[in-house]
TORPA-4810 file (N, C-alpha, C, O; in nm, 3 decimals):
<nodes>
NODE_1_10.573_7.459_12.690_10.529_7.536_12.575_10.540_7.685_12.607_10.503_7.739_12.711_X
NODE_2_10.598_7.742_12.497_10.582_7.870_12.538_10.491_8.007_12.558_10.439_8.029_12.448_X
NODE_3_10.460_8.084_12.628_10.358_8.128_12.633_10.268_8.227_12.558_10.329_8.329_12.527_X
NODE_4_10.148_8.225_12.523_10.154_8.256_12.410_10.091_8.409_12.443_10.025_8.440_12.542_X
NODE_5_10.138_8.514_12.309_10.129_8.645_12.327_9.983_8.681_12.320_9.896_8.598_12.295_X
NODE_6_9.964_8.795_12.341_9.868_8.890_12.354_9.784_8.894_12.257_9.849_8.903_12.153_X
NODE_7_9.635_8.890_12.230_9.582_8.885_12.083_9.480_9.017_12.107_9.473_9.038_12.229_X
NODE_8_9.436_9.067_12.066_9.364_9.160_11.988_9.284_9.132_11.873_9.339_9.118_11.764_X
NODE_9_9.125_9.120_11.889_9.073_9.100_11.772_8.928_9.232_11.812_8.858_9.270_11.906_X
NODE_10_8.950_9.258_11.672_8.751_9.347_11.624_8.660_9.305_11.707_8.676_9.193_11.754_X
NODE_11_8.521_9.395_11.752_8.399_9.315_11.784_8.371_9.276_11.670_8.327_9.161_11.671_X
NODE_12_8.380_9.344_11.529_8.319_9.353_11.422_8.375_9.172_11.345_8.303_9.085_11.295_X
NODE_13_8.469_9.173_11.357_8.546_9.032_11.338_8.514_8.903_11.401_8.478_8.803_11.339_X
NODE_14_8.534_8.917_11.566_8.437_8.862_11.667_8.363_8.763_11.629_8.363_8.640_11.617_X
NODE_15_8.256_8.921_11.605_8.093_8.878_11.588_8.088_8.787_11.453_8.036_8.676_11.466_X
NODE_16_8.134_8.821_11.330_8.164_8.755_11.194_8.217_8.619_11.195_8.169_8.542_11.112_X
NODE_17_8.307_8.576_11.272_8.364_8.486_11.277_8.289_8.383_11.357_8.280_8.267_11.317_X
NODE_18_8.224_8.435_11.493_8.177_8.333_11.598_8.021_8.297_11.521_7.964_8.190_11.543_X
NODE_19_7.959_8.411_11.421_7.841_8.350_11.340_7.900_8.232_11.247_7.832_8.135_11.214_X
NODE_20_8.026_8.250_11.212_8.026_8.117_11.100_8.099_7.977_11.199_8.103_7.864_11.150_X
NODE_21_8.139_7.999_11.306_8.211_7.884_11.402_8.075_7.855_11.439_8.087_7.739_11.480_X
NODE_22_7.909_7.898_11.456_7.828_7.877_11.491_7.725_7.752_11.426_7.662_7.655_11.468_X
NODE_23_7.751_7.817_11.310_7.686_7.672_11.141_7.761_7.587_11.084_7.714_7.533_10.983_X
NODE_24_7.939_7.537_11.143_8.026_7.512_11.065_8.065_7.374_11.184_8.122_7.386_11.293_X
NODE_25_8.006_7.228_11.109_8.054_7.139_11.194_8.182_7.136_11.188_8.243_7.159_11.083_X
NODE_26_8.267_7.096_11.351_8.369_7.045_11.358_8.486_6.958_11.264_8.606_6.975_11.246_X
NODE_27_8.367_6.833_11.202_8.403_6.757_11.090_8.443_6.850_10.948_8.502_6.816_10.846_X
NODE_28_8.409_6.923_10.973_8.455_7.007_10.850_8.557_7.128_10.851_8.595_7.179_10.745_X
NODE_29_8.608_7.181_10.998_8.648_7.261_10.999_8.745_7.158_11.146_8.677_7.149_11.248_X
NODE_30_8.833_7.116_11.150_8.883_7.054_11.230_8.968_7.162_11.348_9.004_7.130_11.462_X
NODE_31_8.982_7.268_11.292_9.071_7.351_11.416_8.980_7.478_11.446_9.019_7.592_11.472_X
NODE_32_8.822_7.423_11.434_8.721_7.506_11.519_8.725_7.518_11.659_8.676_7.626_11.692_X
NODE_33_8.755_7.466_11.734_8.813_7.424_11.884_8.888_7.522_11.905_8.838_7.624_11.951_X
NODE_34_9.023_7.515_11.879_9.136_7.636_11.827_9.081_7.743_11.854_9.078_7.801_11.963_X
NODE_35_9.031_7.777_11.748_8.993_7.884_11.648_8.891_7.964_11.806_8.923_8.048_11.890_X
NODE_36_8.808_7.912_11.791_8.692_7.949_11.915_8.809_7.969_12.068_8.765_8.065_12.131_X
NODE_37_8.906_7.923_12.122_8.963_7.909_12.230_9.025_8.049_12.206_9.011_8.127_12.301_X
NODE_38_9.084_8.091_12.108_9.184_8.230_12.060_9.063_8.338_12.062_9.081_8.455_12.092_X
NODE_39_8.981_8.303_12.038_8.880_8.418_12.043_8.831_8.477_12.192_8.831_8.590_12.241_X
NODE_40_8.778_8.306_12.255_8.764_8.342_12.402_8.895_8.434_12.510_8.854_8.491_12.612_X
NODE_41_9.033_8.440_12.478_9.077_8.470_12.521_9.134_8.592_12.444_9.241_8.626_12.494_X
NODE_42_9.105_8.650_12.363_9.139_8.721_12.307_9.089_8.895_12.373_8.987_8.858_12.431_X
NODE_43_9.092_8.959_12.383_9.105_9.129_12.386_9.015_9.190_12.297_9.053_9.241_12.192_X
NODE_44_8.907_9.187_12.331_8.817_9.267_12.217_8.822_9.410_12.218_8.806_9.460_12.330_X
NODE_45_8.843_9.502_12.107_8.805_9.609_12.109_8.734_9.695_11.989_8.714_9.620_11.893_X
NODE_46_8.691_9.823_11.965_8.591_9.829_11.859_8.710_9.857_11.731_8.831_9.873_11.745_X
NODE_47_8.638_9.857_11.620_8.700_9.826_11.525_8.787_10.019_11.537_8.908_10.040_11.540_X
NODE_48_8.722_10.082_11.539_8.778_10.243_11.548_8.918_10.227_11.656_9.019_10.297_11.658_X
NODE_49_8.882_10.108_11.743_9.035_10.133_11.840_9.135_10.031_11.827_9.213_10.005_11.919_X
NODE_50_9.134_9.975_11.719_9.236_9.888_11.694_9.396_9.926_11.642_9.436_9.987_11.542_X
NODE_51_9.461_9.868_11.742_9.607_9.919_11.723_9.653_9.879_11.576_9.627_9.770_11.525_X
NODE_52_9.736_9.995_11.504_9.770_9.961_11.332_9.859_9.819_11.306_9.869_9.745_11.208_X
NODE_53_9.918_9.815_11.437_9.977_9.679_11.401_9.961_9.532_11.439_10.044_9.448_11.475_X
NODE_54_9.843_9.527_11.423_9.758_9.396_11.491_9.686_9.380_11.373_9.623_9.468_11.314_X
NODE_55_9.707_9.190_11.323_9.656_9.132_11.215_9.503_9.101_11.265_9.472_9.030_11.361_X
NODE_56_9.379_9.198_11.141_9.279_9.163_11.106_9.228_9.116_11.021_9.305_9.088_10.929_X
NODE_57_9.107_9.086_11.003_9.016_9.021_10.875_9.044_9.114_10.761_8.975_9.216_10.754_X
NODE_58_9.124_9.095_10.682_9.114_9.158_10.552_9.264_9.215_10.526_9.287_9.287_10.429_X
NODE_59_9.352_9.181_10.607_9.461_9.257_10.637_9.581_9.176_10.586_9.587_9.061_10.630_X
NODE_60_9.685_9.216_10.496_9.739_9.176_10.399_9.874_9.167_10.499_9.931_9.268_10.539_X
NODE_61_9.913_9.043_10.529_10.043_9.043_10.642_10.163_8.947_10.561_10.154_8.845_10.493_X
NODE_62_10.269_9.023_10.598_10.388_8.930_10.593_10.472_8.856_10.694_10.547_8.909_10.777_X
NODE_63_10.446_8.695_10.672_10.478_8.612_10.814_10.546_8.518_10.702_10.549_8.512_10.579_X
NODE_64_10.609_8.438_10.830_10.747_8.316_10.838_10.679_8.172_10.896_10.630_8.157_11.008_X
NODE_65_10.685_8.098_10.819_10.719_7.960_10.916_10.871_7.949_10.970_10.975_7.958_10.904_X
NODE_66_10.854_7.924_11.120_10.980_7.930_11.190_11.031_7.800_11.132_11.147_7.804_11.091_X
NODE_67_10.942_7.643_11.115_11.046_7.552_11.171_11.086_7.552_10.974_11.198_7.507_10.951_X
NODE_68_11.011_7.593_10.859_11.033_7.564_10.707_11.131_7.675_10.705_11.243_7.643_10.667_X
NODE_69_11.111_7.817_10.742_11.210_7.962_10.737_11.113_8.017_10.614_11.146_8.131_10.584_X
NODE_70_11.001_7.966_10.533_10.946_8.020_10.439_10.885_8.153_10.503_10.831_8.161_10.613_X
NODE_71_10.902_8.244_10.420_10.771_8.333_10.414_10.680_8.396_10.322_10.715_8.404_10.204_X
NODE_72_10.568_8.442_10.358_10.451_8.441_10.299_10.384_8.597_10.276_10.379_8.649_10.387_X
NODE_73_10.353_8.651_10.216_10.287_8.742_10.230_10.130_8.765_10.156_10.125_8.786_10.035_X
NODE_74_10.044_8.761_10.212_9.852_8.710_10.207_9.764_8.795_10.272_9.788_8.880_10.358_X
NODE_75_9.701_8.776_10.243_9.537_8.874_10.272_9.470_8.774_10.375_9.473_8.658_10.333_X
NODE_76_9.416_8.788_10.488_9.367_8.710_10.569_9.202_8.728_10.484_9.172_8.834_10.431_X
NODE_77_9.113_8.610_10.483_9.004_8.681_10.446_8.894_8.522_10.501_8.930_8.411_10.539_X
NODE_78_8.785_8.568_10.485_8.725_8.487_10.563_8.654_8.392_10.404_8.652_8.427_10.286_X
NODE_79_8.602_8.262_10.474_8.630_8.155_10.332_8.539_8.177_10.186_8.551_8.119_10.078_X
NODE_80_8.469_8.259_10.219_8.378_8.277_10.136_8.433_8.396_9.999_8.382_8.418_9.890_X
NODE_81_8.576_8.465_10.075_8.612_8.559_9.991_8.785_8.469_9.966_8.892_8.531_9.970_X
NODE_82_8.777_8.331_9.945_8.863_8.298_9.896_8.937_8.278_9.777_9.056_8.296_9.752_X
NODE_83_8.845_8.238_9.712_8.807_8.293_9.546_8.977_8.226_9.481_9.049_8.268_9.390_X
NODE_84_8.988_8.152_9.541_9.085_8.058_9.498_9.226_8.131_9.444_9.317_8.089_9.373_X
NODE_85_9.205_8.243_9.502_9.364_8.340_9.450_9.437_8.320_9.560_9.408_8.329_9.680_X
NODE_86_9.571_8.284_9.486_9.665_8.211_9.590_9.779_8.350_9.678_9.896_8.346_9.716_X
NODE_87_9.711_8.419_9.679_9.735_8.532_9.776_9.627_8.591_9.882_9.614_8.709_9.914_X
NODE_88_9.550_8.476_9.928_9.460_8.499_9.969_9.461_8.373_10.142_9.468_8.250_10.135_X
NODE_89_9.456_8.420_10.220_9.426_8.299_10.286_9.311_8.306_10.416_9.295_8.382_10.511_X
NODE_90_9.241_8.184_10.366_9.126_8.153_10.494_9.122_8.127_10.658_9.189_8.038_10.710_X
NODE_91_9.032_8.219_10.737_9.055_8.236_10.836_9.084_8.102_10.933_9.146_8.068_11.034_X
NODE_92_8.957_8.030_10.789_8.973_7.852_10.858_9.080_7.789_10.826_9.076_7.666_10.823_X
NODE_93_9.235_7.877_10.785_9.352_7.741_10.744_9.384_7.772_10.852_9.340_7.865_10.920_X
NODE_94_9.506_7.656_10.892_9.587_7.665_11.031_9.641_7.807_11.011_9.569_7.879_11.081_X
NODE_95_9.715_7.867_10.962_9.793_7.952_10.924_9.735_8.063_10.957_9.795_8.153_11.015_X
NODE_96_9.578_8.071_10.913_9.482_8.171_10.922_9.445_8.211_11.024_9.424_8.331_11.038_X
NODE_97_9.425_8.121_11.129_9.386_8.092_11.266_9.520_8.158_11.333_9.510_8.256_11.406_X
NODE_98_9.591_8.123_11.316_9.731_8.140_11.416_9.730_8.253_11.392_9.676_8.321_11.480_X
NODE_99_9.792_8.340_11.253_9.741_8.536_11.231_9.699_8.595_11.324_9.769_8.662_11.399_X
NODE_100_9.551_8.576_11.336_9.432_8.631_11.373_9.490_8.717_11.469_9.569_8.669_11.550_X
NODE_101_9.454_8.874_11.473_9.488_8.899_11.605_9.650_8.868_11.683_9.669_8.848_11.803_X
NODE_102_9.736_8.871_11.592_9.849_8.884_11.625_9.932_9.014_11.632_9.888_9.098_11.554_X
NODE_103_10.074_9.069_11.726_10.092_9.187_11.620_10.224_9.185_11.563_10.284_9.077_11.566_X
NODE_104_10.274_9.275_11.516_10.402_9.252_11.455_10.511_9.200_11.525_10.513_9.239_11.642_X
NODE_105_10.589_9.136_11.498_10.716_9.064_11.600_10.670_8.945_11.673_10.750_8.885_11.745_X
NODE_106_10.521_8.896_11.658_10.451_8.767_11.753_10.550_8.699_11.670_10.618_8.733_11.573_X
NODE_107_10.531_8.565_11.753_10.522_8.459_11.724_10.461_8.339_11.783_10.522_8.317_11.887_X
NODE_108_10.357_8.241_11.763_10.253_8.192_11.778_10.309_8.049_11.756_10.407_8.044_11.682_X
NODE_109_10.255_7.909_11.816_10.267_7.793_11.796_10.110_7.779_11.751_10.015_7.854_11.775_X
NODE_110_10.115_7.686_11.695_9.984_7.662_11.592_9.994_7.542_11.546_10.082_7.531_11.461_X
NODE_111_9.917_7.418_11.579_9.868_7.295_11.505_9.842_7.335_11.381_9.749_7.405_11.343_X
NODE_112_9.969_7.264_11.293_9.935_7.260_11.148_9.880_7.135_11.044_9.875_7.018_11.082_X
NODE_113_9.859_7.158_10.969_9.816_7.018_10.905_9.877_6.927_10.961_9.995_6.927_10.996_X
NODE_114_9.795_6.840_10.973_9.862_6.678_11.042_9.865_6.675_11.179_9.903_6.569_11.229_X
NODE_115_9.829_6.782_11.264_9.826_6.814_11.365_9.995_6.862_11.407_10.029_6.909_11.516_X
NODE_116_10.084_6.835_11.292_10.250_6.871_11.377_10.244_7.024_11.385_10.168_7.082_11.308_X
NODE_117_10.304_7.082_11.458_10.273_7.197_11.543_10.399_7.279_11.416_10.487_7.217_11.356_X
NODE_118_10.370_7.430_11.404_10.382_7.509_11.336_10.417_7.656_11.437_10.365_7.703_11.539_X
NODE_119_10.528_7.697_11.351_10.531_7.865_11.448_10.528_7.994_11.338_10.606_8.027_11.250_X
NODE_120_10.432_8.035_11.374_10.421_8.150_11.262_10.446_8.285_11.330_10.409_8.326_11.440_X
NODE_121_10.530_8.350_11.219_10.616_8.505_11.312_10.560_8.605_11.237_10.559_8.598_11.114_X
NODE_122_10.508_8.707_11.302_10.412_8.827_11.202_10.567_8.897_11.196_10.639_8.916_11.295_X
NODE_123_10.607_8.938_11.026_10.672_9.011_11.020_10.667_9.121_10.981_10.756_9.190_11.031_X
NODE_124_10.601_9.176_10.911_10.539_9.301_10.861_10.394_9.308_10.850_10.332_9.201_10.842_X
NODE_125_10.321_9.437_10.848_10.159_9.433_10.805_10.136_9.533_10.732_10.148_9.649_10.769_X
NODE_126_10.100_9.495_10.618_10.119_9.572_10.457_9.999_9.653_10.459_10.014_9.772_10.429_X
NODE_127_9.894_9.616_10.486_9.755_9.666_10.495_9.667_9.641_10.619_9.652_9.523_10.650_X
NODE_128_9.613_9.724_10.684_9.477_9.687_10.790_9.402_9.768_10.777_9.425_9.886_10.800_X
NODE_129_9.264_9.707_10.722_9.167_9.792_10.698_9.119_9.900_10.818_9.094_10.011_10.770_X
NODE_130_9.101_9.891_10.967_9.070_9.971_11.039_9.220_10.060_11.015_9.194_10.160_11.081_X
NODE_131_9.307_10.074_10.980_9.398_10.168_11.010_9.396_10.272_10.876_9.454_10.381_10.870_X
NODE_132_9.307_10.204_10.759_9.263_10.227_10.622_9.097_10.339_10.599_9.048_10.402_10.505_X
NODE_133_9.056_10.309_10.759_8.941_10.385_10.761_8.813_10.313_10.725_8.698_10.354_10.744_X
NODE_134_8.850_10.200_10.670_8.778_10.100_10.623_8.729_9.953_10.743_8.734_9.830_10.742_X
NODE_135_8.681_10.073_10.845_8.588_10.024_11.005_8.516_9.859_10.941_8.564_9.749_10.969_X
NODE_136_8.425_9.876_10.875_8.317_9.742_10.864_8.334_9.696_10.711_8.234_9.686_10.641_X
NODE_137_8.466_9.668_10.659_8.477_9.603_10.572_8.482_9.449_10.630_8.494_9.354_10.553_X
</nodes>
């Protein structure tokens, strides 16, 4: 497998995310495991020092499925601000998870639905709120 790149995530994100991986059984969120493992190894830094091209919470990115060639362009947002607009996607989808903390030019292997494995390529990043000034959105 190949090795996987460098992540970068918020304390501010972090902290937000590891409170809801905290109340959110497994049974319901099946790639909490995941999700929590990318964090542990992840690069924390404060939201003021986050590099502009590293995908955060709120941050409107344009990515590829390698093995479909589709691409996507979405708002990462956490589930509660999902609000069922289909330009929107949850931190808890596979897709969402794999993002996180990526930066432009990654590309990430990621258990996708069904567990068959998925490669998602950050190709552009349209919006990031810390690069927006917008620290604790």
């Amino acid at each position: 497998m190949a090795r996987k790149p460098q992540i970068i995530l918020s304390s501010l994100d972090v902290d937000r995310i590891e409170a809801l991986l905290a109340v959110i059984p497994a049974s319901v969120f099946p790639g909490k495991a995941e999700l929590q493992a990318e964090l542990d190894r992840a690069d924390v830094v404060a939201p003021e020092d986050m590099p502009p091209n590293v995908v955060t919470m709120n941050s409107t990115v344009q990515f590829s499925i390698l093995e479909t060639g589709k691409e996507f362009c979405l708002t990462l947002v956490y589930p509660r601000d999902t609000d069922g607009s289909a330009d929107r996607l949850s931190i808890f989808a596979p897709v969402g998870s794999a993002l996180l903390g990526l930066s432009v030019g990654d590309e990430l292997a990621w258990p996708g639905p069904g567990g068959k494995s998925m490669t998602v390529r950050v190709k552009d990043l349209l919006y990031q709120p810390e690069s927006a000034g917008e620290l604790h959105r």
